[in-house]
N, C-alpha and C positions, 0 to 999 in steps of 0.2 A: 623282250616283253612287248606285246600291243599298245596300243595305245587305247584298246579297252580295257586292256587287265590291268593298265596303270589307274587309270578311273576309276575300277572298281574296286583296288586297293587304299586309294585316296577316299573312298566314300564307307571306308568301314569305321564305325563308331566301336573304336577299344572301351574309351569310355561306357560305363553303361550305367547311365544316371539320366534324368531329366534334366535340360537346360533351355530356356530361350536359346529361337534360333542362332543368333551371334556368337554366344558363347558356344553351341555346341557344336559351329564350326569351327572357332579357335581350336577346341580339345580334340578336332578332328585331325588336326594336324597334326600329331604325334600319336607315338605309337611306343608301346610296354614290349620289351624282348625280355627274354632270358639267357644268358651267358654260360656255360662250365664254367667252373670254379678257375680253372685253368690259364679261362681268356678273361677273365674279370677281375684279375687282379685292380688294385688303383696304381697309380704311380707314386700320390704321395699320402699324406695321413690323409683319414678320413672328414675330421673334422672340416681341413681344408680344402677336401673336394666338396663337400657338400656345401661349403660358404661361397665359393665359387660357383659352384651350378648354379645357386640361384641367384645370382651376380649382387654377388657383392664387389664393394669399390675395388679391395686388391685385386689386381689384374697381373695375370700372366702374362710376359713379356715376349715367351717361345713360344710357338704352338706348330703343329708341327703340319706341312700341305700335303693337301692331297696329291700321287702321282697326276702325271697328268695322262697316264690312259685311261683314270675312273674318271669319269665328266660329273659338274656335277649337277646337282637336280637342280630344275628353275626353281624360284619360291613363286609359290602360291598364292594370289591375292590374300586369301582367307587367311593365312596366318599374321600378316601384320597389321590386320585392323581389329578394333578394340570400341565395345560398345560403351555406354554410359557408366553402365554397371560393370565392367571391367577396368581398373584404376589400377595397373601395375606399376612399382616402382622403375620399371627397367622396361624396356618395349620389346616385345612378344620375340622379335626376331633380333639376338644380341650380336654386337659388334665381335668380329673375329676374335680380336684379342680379349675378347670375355668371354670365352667358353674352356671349358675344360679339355685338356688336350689327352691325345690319345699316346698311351704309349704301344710300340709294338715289338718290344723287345718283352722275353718271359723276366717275372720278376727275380729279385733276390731273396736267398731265405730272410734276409730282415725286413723286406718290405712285405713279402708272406707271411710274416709274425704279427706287422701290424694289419693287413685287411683283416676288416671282422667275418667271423663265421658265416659262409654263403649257407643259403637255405637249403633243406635237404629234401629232395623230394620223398611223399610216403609212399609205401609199394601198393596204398590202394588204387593211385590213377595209371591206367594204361594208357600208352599212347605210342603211336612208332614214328621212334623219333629221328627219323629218316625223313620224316613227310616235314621235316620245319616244327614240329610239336614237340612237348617235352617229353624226356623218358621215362623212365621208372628211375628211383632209388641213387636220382644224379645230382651231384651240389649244383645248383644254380644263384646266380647272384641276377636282381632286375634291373633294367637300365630306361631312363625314358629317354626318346630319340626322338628326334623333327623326322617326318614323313619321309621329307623333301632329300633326306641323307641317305636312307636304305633304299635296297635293290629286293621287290617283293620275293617269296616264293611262286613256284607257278600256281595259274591261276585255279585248278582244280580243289585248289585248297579253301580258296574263298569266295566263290564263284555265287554265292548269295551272301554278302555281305552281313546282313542284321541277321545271318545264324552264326557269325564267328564268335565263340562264345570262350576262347581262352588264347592265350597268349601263342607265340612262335617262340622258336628257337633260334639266335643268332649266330653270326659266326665271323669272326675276326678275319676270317685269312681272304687275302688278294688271291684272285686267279680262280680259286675256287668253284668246282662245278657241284658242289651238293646242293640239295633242295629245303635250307635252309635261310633264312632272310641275311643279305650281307649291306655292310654301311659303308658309307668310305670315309676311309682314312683319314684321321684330322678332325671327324666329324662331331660337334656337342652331343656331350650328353651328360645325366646324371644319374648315380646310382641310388637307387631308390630304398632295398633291402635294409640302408643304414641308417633312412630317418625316424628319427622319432614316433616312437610307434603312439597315434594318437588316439582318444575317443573320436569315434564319430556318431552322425546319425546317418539311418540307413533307411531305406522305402522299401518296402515290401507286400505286398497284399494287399493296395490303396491305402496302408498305415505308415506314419512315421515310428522309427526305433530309433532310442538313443543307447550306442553300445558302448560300453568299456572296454578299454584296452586288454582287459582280462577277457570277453567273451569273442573275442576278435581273433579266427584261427585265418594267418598270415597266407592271402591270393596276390595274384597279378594286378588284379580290378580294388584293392585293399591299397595298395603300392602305389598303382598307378594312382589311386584319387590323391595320396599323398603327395607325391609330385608333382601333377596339374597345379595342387594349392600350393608348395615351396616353390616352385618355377613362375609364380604370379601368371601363368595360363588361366588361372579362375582363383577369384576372387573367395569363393568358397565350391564346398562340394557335399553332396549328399548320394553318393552311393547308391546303389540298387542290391538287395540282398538276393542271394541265388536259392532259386526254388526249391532246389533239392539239396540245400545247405553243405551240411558234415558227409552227407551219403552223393554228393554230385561227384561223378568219375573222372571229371576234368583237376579235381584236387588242388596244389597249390595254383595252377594255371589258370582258373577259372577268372575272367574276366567280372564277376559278380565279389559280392562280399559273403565270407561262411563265418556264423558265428552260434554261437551255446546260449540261444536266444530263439525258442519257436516262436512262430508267429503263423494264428489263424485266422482266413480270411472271414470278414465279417459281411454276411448279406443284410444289409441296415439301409434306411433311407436316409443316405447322408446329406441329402441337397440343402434342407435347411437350416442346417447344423452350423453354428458361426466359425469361421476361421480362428478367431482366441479358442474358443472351445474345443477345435479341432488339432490345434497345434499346441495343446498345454501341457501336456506332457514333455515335450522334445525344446518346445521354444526359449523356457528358461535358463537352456544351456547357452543359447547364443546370445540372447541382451537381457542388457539389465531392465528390472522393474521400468523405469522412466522411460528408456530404447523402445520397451514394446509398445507401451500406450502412446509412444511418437508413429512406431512402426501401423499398428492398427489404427492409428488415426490419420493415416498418411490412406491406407488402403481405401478406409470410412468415404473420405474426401473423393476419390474415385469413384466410388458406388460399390465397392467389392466387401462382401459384411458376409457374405456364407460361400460357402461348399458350393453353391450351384451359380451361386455368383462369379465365381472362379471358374470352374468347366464350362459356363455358355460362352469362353470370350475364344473367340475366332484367334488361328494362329498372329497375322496381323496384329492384332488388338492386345494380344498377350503379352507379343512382343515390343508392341510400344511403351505397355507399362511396366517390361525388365527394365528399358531404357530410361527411364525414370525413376526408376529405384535408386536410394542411396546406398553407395560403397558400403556403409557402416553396418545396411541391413540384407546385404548378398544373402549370406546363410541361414538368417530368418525368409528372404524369399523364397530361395532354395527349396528352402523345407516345405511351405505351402505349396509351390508349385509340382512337388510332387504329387502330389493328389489326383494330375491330369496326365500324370503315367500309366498307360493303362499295356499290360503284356499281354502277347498274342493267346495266353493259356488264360485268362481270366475269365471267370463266367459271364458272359455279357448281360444277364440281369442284375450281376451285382455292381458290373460296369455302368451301367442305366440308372441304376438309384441313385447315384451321384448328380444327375441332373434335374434340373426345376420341370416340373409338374410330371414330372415319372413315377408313378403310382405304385407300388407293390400287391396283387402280383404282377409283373410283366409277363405278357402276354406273347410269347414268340412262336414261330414255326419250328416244330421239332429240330431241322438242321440245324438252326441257330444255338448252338452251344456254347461257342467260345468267341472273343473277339475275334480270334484269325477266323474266324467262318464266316463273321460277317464282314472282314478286308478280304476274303477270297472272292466276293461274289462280284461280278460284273456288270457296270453299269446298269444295263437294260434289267438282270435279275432282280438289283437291289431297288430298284424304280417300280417291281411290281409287286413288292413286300407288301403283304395285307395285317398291317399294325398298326394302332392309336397314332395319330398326327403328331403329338408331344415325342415318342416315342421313336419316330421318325426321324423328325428333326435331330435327337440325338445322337441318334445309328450314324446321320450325313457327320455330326460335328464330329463321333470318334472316325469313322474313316478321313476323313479330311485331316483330323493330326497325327493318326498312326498310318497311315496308308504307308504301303511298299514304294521305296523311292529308285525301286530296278528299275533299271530302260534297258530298252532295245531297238535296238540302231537301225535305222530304216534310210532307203538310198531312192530318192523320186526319179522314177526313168524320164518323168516328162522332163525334169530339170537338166536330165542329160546332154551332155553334147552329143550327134551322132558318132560321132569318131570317139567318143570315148571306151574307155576300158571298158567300163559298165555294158554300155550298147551295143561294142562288140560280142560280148559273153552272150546275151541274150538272144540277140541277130543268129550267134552262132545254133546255140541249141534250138531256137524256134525252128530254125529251116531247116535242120537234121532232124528234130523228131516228126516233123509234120510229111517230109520228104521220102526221108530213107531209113525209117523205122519199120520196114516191112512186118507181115503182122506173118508170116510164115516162124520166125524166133520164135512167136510166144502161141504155137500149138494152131496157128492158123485161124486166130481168134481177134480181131480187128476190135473185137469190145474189151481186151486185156490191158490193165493200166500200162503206159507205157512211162519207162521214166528215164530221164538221158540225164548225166553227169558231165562236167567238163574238170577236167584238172591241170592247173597251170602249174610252169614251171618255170624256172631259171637255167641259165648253163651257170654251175657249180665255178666252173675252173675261172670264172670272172667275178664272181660275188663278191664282194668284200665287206657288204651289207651286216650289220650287228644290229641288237635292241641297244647297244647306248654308243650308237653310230658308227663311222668306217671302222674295220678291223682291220686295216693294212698288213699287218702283223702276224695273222692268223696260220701257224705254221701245222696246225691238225687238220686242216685241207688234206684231201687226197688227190690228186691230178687223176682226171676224168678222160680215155682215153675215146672214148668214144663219140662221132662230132656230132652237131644235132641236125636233122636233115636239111635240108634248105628249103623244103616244102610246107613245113610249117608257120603256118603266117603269125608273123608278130603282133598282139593284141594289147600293147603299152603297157601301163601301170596305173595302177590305182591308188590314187590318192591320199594320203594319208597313212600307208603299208609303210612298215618296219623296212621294206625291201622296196629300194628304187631303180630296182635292175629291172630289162624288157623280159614281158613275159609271153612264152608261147605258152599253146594248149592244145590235149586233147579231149575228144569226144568220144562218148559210148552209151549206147543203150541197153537195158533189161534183156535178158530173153530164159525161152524156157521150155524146150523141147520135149520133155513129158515129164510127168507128176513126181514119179519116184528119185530121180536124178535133181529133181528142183529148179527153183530159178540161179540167176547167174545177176548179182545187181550189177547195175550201169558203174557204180563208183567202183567195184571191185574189176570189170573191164576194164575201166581205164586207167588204174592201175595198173593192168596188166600190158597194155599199150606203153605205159612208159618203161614198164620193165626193161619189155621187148626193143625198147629204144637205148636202152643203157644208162636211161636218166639215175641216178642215183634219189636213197627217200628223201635224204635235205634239199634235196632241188624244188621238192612241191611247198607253191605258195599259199593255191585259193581251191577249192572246192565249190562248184555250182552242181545244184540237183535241183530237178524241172520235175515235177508229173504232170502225168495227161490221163486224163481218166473221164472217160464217157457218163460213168453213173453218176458220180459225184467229183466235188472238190475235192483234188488230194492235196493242195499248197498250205502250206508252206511242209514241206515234206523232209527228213530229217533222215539220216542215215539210218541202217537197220544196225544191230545191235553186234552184229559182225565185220560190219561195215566201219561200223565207229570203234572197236576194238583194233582194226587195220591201220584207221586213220590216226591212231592216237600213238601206235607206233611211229607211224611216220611222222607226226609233231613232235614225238619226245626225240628222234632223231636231229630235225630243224632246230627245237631248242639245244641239243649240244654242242651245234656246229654255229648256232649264228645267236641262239637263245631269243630266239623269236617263237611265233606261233603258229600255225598253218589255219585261217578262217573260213569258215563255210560261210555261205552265201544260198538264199532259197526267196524264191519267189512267192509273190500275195497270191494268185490264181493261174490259170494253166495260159491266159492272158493276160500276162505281167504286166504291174503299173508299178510296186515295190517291191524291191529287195530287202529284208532283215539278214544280218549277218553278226555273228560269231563265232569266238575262235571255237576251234575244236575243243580243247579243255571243258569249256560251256557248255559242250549239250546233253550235258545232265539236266540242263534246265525244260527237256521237251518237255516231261511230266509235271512240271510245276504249270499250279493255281497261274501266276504272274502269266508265264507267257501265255497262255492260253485264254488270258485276259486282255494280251496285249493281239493275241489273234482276230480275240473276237473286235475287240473297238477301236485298235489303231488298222490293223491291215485290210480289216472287210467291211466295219459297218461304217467308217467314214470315209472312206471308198467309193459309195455309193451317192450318185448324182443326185 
C-alpha cells in the first residue's frame, strides 16, 4: 500500500457525528469492521470480553504476539492525546496486557453455545462482498479496531474519503490475498454487536432526535457510536441519522443511524432562537434540572445564548470552548454542537437561516442549491458571488467548516535536485517531445497535440520490495529470464515509493496515421516497449504523461479511458506481487514547474469538483508571478 492510500485511509471519519476538532481525531483513529459469524467467535464469555475491552482492572496475563512478518503499524500522534473535554478512565492507547486477546484457533461447540447471536444481514442491501463490503443475507458480528492494527483494502474503495458511508468486511486469516480489510494478530479489539443496546440522540436535518432503544434498527454507525462511548474514546456521542433511514441500501452497514422516527427538514429562521429553547426536547435526557441551568449558564458567561451565537464561532473559537467544557456536560455539548453540522445535500437557504442577520428569503443564484454546490466552487467563483454581505459572510463561515479536506500531492521542480529522479523524468520527456516527436506520426500536422509517456520499471528478479517492507521470503516470484538492456540509463528512486529498488525507463509518444485506424496513446506505446523488452506487468512503478499542445493547455493530463483500464491491470498485478501501487505522475503546464501525482487506483478523481479545484488554485493560479 502507498503511502497515500495509507493517508487517505487514516483520514476517513467511520464515525459520522459532529465533534470538536480533538475529539474528532481521537474517533478517527479507529475503525468498525464486520466479521462472519465463523471468525467472530469470542474466546471467552461475553460479559468478560466486554469488561475487558473497555479496560477494566482485571487483566489478562496471556495475550498472544503478533508473527513477526506482520510489522506493526506506528501509532499515531492523534490517538493518544486527549482534550479537556475528553476525561477517560484508562488512556486512549492501552497497555498490552489490557487488551483483549485474539484467539486463532475455530471455537468449540460450547464456546459457540455461549457467543450471542451475530447480526444477520437483510437481503435488502446489496453489496459485493468481494470488494471488502458486506454481503447479503451473511451473519456478521461488529468489532471496533485501532486504525493503527489493520491493513486497508485497496484504495479504489475509498478513494474520497467523506463518501465512505458503510463499514468493510474483515478478515482473520494471515497471508491472505483477498480484498478485504486484515488486522494483525494479537491486535485490541471489542465487540460491539453485544453492548448494551442504548437510547440515544441522533442529529438529523439541523434537528436533534432523542431515540429509544425500540425505534433504533441495529448499523455499523449505531455500534460503532456505542463503542467509541464504552471504550472512553468520547466522552459521549450523538450520532448522525442517515438520510434515507429504513429505505438506505447500505442496510445494517450503514455508517449513519436508521430508526422508525421521520424527521422533516424545517426551513425556519433559527438564528435567534435560544439554545435552551433549541435543545428542550433532547436535553432533559442528559442533565438534571440543576446540571442544565449550570450548563446554560456556563455558555451565558461565554456570550453564546442562541443558534446564531453558536454558528458565527470560527473553527478555532469553537474549539476552544469544547476545551473548556466540563466532563459532566460532554453530551449536552454534543447535542448543541450539532446544530453546526451542516450535510453536503442540505438546502443552503435553510443552511443560512441558521445564522445572524440572514433574512428569509435568501436570495441565491439558481446553481446554488445545495451546500456541496456552494464547497464545489472555487475560490476566484465564490469571490464573485453577487449576494447580501450578511449572506456572504456565512457562505465563507459554512465553507471554512465543511470544506473538503482532499489533498493532492504536488512535487516543486524548483526544489529539486538536478540529479534527482524528479529532474531526471522531466529532462527526459522535455527533450524527446520537443526533439524527436516528428509531426509525420500524427498526419503530418505540427499543430497536433503531442503527448509523451514514460514508464519506469524495476528488474523483478531483485525486488524484494513489499508495502509493509522487505519480503525476503516471497516465493510467488517468477524468475525473469530475460536481462534488461545495458542501454537503459538508470534514473534512481523517488522518494518516499513503497519501492526502493533503481529504476529504469521508457519513453513514447502519441501518433496517428489516419482517422479511421485512430490514434495510438504514448502510455499504451510504452507499454509496448516493455513488452518487447520482456519486462514483465509487476515490474512497472511510476507513470509520467506530458502534453504539448499549441492551442491550449493540455496539463495536467490524465490517461484516456483505455489507457487507465490497461494501467489498472498492471497495478492490480503489482499489488499481488508486492501489494503496492503503480503512481501517475502529470505535469502543471507543457513548461513544468509541478508535478501532482497519484496512485492509479485514484483517477477516478479526474472528474471530481476537488481536483479541478485543486487545478484551478494550487497548480495554475498560484503559479503565477
Amino acid at each position: 500500500m502507498s503511502e497515500l492510500a495509507a493517508q487517505t485511509f487514516n483520514s476517513i471519519p467511520f464515525y459520522k457525528g459532529y465533534l470538536p476538532l480533538k475529539e474528532a481525531q481521537q474517533a478517527q483513529s479507529y475503525v468498525v469492521l464486520a466479521l462472519p459469524v465463523e471468525q467472530a467467535a469470542l474466546p471467552y464469555d461475553d460479559d468478560v470480553f466486554i469488561a475487558r475491552s473497555v479496560g477494566s482492572t482485571h487483566l489478562y496475563s496471556q495475550v498472544v504476539a503478533p508473527p513477526a512478518e506482520f510489522p506493526t503499524t506506528p501509532v499515531t500522534d492523534a490517538s493518544d492525546r486527549h482534550t479537556p473535554l475528553l476525561h477517560p478512565s484508562t488512556p486512549g492507547h492501552r497497555p498490552l496486557t489490557d487488551r483483549s486477546p485474539l484467539t486463532h484457533s475455530r471455537s468449540s461447540p460450547t464456546e459457540h453455545s455461549r457467543a450471542p447471536p451475530a447480526v444477520t444481514l437483510g437481503n435488502s442491501f446489496a453489496a459485493n462482498s468481494t470488494s471488502g463490503t458486506l454481503g447479503t443475507s451473511a451473519g456478521v458480528a461488529f468489532f471496533l479496531f485501532h486504525k493503527r492494527d489493520v491493513e486497508p483494502p485497496p484504495i479504489r474503495f475509498y478513494v474520497s474519503p467523506k463518501k465512505v458511508h458503510r463499514c468493510f468486511l474483515g478478515c482473520e486469516r494471515t497471508g491472505c490475498t483477498c480484498e478485504r480489510i486484515h488486522f494483525r494478530p494479537g491486535a485490541w479489539r471489542m465487540r460491539l454487536d453485544t453492548l448494551p443496546r442504548l437510547p440515544v440522540t441522533a442529529a438529523r436535518a439541523g434537528q436533534n432526535v432523542r431515540l429509544a432503544q425500540s425505534q433504533i434498527q441495529p448499523t455499523a454507525g449505531y455500534f460503532f457510536a456505542l463503542g467509541l462511548k464504552a471504550a472512553k474514546v468520547l466522552p459521549a456521542v450523538v450520532p448522525t441519522m442517515c438520510r434515507f433511514n429504513k429505505s438506505c441500501r447500505n442496510g445494517i452497514s450503514c455508517l449513519y443511524v436508521h430508526a422508525d422516527k421521520p424527521v422533516s427538514p424545517k426551513q425556519a429562521q433559527t438564528s435567534e432562537i435560544s439554545l435552551r429553547q433549541w435543545g428542550q426536547h433532547v436535553m432533559a435526557d442528559a442533565l438534571s434540572e440543576d446540571e442544565m441551568d449550570a450548563f446554560y449558564g456556563f455558555l451565558d458567561a461565554q456570550g453564546i445564548r442562541t443558534v446564531g451565537d453558536m454558528q458565527v464561532l470560527g473553527n478555532t473559537a469553537f474549539d476552544s470552548l469544547a476545551a473548556r467544557v466540563a466532563p459532566r456536560w460532554a453530551e449536552a455539548f454534543l447535542t448543541l454542537s450539532a446544530l453546526r453540522d451542516v450535510d453536503t445535500k442540505t438546502p443552503l437557504q435553510t443552511a443560512l437561516l441558521a445564522f445572524p442577520r440572514v433574512e428569509a428569503p435568501v436570495v441565491l443564484p439558481a446553481f446554488l442549491k445545495t451546500v456541496g454546490d456552494l464547497l464545489n466552487l472555487t475560490a476566484l467563483a465564490f469571490a464573485q458571488l453577487q449576494v447580501a454581505p450578511f449572506v456572504m459572510d456565512a457562505c465563507a463561515l459554512v465553507r471554512s467548516r465543511c470544506g473538503n479536506d482532499e489533498a493532492f500531492n504536488i512535487i516543486d521542480l524548483k526544489k529539486e535536485d538536478p540529479d534527482s529522479f524528479f529532474s531526471k523524468a522531466t529532462r527526459m520527456i522535455l527533450n524527446f517531445c520537443r526533439v524527436r516527436a516528428h509531426c509525420s506520426w500524427r498526419k503530418h500536422d505540427p499543430t497536433r497535440p503531442v503527448v509523451t509517456s514514460v514508464l519506469t520499471f524495476v528488474d523483478v528478479n531483485t525486488c524484494r520490495c513489499h508495502r509493509n517492507g522487505d519480503n525476503l521470503h516471497n516465493t510467488a516470484q517468477e524468475q525473469i529470464e530475460a536481462p534488461i538492456p545495458s542501454d537503459i540509463e538508470e534514473m534512481g528512486t523517488p522518494r518516499g515509493s513503497w519501492c526502493q529498488c533503481m529504476r529504469r525507463g521508457v519513453i513514447a509518444v502519441n501518433y496517428e496515421l489516419s482517422t479511421p485506424s485512430g490514434s495510438r496513446c504514448s502510455e499504451q506505446n510504452a507499454m509496448g516497449k516493455l513488452a518487447a523488452l520482456g519486462v514483465p506487468t509487476w515490474g512497472v512503478r511510476e507513470v509520467f504523461v506530458h502534453g504539448m499542445n499549441v492551442n491550449k493547455e493540455a496539463n495536467p493530463l490524465f490517461p484516456c479511458g483505455v489507457c487507465e483500464n490497461m494501467l489498472q491491470k498492471v497495478t492490480k498485478d503489482v499489488l499481488a506481487h508486492y501489494g503496492g501501487d503503480v503512481t501517475l505522475y502529470m505535469f502543471d503546464a507543457t513548461a513544468p514547474r509541478k508535478i501532482v501525482f497519484l496512485t492509479i487506483p485514484e483517477i477516478s478523481n479526474r472528474d471530481g469538483a476537488n481536483f479541478k479545484k485543486f487545478v484551478a488554485e494550487d497548480l495554475r493560479d498560484r503559479l503565477q508571478p
